[in-house]
C-alpha positions in Angstrom: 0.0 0.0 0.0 1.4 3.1 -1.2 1.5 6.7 0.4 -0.8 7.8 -2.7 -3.3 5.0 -2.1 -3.8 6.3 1.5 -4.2 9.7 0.8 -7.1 8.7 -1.7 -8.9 5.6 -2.1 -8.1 3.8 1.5 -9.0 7.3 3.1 -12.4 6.3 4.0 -11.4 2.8 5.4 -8.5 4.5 8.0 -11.0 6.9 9.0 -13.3 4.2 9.8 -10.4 2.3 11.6 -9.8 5.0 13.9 -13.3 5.4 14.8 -14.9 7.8 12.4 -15.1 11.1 11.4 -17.0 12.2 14.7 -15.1 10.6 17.1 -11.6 12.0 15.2 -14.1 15.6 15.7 -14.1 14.8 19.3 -11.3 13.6 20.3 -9.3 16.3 18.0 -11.3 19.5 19.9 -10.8 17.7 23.5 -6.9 17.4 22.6 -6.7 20.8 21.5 -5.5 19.9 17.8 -8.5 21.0 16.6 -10.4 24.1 18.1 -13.0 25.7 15.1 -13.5 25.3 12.1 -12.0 27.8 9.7 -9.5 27.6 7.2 -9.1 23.5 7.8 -13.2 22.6 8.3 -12.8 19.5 10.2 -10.3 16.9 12.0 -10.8 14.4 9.0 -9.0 16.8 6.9 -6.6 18.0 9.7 -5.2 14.6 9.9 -5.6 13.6 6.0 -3.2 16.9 6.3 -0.8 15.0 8.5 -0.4 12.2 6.8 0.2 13.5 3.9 3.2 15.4 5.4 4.5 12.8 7.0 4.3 9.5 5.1 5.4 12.0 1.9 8.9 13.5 1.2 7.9 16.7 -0.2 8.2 18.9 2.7 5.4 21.6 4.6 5.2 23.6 1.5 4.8 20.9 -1.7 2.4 19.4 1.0 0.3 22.5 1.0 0.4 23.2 -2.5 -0.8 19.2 -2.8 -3.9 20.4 -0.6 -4.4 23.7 -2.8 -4.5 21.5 -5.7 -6.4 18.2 -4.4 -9.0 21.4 -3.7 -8.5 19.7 0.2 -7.6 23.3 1.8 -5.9 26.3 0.6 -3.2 26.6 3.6 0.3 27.8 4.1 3.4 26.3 5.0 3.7 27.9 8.1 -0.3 27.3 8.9 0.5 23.5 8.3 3.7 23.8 10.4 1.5 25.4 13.1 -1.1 22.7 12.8 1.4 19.9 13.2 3.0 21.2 16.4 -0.9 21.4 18.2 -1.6 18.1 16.9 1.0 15.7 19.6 -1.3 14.9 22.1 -4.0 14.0 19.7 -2.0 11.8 17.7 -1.0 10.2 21.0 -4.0 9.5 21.9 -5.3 7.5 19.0 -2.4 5.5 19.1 -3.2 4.8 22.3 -7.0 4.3 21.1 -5.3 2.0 18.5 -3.5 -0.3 21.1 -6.3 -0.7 23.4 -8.6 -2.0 20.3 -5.6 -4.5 19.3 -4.1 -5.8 22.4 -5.1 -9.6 23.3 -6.0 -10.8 26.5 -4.1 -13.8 28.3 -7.2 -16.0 28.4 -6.2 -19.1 26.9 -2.3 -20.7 27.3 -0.1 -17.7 28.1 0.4 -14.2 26.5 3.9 -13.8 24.9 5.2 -10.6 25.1 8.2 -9.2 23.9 9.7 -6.2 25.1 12.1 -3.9 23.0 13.2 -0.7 21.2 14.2 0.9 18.3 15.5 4.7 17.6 15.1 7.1 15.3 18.1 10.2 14.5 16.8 13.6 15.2 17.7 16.4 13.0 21.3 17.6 11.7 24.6 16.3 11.3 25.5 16.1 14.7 23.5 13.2 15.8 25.1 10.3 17.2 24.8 6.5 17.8 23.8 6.8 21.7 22.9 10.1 21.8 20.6 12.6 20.0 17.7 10.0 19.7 14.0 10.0 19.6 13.7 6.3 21.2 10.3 4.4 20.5 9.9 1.7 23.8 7.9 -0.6 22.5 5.9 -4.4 23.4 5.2 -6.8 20.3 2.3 -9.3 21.7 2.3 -13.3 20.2 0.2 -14.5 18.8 -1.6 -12.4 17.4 1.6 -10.5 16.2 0.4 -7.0 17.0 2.3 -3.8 18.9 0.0 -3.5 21.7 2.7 -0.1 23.5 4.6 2.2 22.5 6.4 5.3 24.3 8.2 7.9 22.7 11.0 9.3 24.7 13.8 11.1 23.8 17.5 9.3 25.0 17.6 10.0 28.0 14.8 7.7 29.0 16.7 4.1 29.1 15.1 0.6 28.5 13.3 -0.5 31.2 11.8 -4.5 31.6 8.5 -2.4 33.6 8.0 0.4 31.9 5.2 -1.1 30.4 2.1 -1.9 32.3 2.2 -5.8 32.8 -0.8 -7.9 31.8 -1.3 -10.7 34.6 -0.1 -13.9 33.1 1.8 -13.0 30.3 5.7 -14.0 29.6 7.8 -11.1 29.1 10.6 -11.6 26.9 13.5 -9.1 26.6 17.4 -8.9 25.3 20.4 -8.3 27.5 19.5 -5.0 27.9 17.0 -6.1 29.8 18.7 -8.2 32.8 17.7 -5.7 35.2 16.9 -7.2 38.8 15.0 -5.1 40.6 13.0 -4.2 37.6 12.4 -8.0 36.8 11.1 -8.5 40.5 8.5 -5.5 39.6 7.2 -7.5 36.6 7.3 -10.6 38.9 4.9 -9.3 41.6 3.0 -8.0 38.6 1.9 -11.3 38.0 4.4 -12.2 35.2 7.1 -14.4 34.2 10.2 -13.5 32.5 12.1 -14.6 29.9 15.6 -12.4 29.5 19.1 -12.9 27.7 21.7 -12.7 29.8 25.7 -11.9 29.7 28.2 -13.4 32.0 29.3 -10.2 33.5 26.1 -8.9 33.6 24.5 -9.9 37.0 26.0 -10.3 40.5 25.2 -14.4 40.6 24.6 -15.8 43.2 23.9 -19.4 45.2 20.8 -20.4 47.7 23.4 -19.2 50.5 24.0 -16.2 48.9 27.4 -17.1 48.3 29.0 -15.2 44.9 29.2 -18.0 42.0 32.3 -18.1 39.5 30.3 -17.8 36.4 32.8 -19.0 33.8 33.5 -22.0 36.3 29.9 -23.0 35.8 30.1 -22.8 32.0 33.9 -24.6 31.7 32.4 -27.6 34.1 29.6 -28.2 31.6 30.6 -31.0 29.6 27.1 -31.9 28.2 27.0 -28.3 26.6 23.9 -27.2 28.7 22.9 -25.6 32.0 19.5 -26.1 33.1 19.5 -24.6 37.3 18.2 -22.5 39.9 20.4 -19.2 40.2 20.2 -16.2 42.6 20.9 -12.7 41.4 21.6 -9.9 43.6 19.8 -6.7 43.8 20.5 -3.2 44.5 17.4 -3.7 47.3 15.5 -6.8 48.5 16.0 -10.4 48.7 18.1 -12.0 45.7 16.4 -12.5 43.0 15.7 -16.2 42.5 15.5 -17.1 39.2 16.4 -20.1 36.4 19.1 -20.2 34.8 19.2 -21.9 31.0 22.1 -21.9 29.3 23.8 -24.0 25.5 26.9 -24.0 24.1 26.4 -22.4 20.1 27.5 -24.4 17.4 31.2 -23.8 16.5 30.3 -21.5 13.7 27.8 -20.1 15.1 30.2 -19.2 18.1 33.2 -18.7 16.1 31.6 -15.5 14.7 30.3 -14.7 18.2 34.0 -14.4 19.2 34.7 -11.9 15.9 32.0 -9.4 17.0 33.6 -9.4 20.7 36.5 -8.6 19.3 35.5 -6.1 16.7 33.4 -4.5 19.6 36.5 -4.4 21.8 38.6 -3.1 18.9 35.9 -0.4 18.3 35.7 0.8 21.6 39.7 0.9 22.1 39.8 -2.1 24.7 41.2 -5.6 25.2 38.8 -8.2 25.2 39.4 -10.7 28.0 39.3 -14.5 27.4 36.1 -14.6 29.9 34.6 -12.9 26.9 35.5 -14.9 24.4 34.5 -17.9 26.6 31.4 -16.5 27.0 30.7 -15.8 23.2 30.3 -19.7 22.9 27.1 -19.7 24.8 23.2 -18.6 25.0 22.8 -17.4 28.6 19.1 -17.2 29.7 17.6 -16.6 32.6 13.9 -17.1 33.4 11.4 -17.2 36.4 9.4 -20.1 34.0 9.2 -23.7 36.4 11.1 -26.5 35.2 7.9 -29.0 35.6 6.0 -26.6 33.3 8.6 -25.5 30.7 11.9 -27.9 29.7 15.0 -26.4 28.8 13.8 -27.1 25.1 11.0 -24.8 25.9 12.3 -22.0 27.0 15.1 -22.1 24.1 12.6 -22.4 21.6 10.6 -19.2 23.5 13.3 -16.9 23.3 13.9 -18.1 19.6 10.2 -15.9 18.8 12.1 -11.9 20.3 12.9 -12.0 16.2 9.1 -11.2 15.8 9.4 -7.8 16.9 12.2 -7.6 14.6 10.1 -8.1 12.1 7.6 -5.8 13.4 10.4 -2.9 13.3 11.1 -3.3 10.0 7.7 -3.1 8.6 8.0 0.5 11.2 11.1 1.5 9.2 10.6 0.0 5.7 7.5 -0.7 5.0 6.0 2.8 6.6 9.3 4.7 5.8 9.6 6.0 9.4 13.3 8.0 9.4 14.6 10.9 11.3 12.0 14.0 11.3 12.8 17.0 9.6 13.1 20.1 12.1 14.9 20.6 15.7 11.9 21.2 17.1 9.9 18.7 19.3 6.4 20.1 18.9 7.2 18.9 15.1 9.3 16.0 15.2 7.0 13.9 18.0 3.9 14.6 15.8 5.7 13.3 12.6 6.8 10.1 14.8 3.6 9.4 16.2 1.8 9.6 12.8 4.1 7.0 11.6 3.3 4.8 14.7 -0.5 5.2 14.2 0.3 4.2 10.2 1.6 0.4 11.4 -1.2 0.1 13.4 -3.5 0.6 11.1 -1.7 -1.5 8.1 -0.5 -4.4 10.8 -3.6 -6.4 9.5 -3.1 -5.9 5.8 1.0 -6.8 6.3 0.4 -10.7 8.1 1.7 -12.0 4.6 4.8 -10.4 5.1 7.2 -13.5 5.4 10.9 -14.1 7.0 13.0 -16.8 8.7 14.5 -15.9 11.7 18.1 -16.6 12.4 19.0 -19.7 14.2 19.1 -18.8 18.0 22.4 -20.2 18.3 23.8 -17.8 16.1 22.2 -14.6 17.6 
């Protein structure tokens, strides 16, 4: 589906998916993006207005000569530029609209969710890898394959395993960016389980006496290739964290190339890589709060395997919807021109299912 196609003939279907042309009325005015009706007559064209802005690369003032000629609204570029800067907390809120309509229930077996994020460059030539960054925190439920949250933040809001509200039952499933003890026992006494990568060096480990455990001991001492045991992980407060710990040696090519990026990563940031590292490198680490009787160690492998799905999920953000860094400095702009792109996925998610990929091999992740 093209950018022309929604801006014409699909026009009528979006505005039915967001909830008609009345409730777009009402939910513009209560927002403030849309206060009386003069030059632009009514929300439906106020956000036809947006979107054509911000799915298009012609800029604010081919975009309002589009509307002059399409006999939409005859408008300036600053007019439109104003428009877009009152319209953030609308957009907001039918995304959230959006994700309320979409998100499954964990009624039958268990909700799968996997927690992640993505970034997008802000204006100018300055911007960098870690900083400089609108970031998009974000949950991709299974198995219905839909984004049920999203938060836009700028950088300096990290990753967080609780930032988003927990639905009781549901296994949350997040990268190593994610071993995070304290906030894993949140999610816990949410009513969740939790399914997390982890890194050697990552975690203060632990025994059932509390006693510290020499990690790469514990993986050199596994002949069989796999770890499948209770493991305590300290926290800044509270009890230790008691969780499982699931671990299997890669393939050797799989952790052959493992050991390259460690290096290359060490290389890149002007350090030595140590052999625990590289030791390391050779094996999945997971650690999960999952019950051996209920899950095997195949279980839980073949679990983690599905975090490619929001992988997938970005992409279709990035590539299928074109979301890139927004024009302008400004953050009354640039969150608007976000937000209209998360909307867009949510609205196509149902028409993009055929979409197809095979994941990578876990192993070699």
């Amino acid at each position: 589906m093209t950018h022309e196609s929604l801006l014409n003939q699909d026009w009528e279907y979006l505005v039915k998916r967001l909830g008609g042309a009345a409730f777009l009325e009402r939910s513009a005015r209560e927002t403030g993006a849309f206060l009386q009706a003069r030059v632009i007559k009514s929300a439906v064209v106020l956000l036809r207005l947006l979107f054509a802005y911000c799915l298009g690369d012609h800029g604010l003032r081919l975009t309002a000569a589009w509307a002059t000629s399409m006999g939409l609204v005859n408008i300036s570029a600053p007019a439109l530029l104003y428009r877009l800067r009152q319209s953030g907390d609308w957009l907001s809120f039918l995304v959230d609209q959006m994700l309320c309509a979409a998100a499954p229930k964990a009624s039958r077996g268990r909700l799968i969710r996997i927690i992640d994020g993505t970034s997008v460059a802000k204006a100018g030539k300055t911007a960098k890898k870690q900083s400089n960054l609108w970031r998009v925190h974000s949950a991709f439920d299974l198995p219905s394959e839909r984004f049920s949250y999203f938060e836009l933040t700028d950088e300096k809001e990290g990753e967080t395993l609780d930032r988003i509200p927990v639905v009781k039952g549901e296994i949350r499933l997040g990268d190593r960016a994610y071993l995070q003890p304290d906030r894993i026992a949140r999610v816990l006494k949410a009513g969740a389980d939790v399914l997390v990568r982890g890194k050697w060096k990552g975690a203060r480990w632990r025994d059932k006496n509390g006693q510290p455990i020499d990690f790469l001991a514990m993986l050199r001492a596994a002949k069989s290739g796999r770890i499948d045991r209770p493991i305590f992980v300290e926290r800044m407060a509270g009890a230790n964290l008691a969780l499982r710990l699931v671990a299997i040696r890669k393939p050797e090519k799989a952790a052959a190339q493992a050991r390259r990026k460690a290096r290359r990563d060490a290389q890149r940031e002007g350090y030595q890589v140590s052999k625990g590292t590289l030791e390391a490198a050779d094996w999945v680490i997971l650690l999960t709060s999952l019950p051996p009787d209920h899950f095997s160690t195949e279980d839980v492998l073949d679990l983690y395997r599905l975090r490619w799905r929001i992988e997938l999920g970005f992409k279709r953000l990035k590539s299928l919807i074109g979301l890139k860094a927004p024009p302008g400095f400004d953050e009354r702009s640039a969150r608007p021109y976000v937000l209209v792109h998360l909307l867009i996925i949510l609205l196509l998610e149902p028409l993009v299912d055929g979409l197809e990929d095979s994941p990578p091999a876990l192993a070699a992740a």
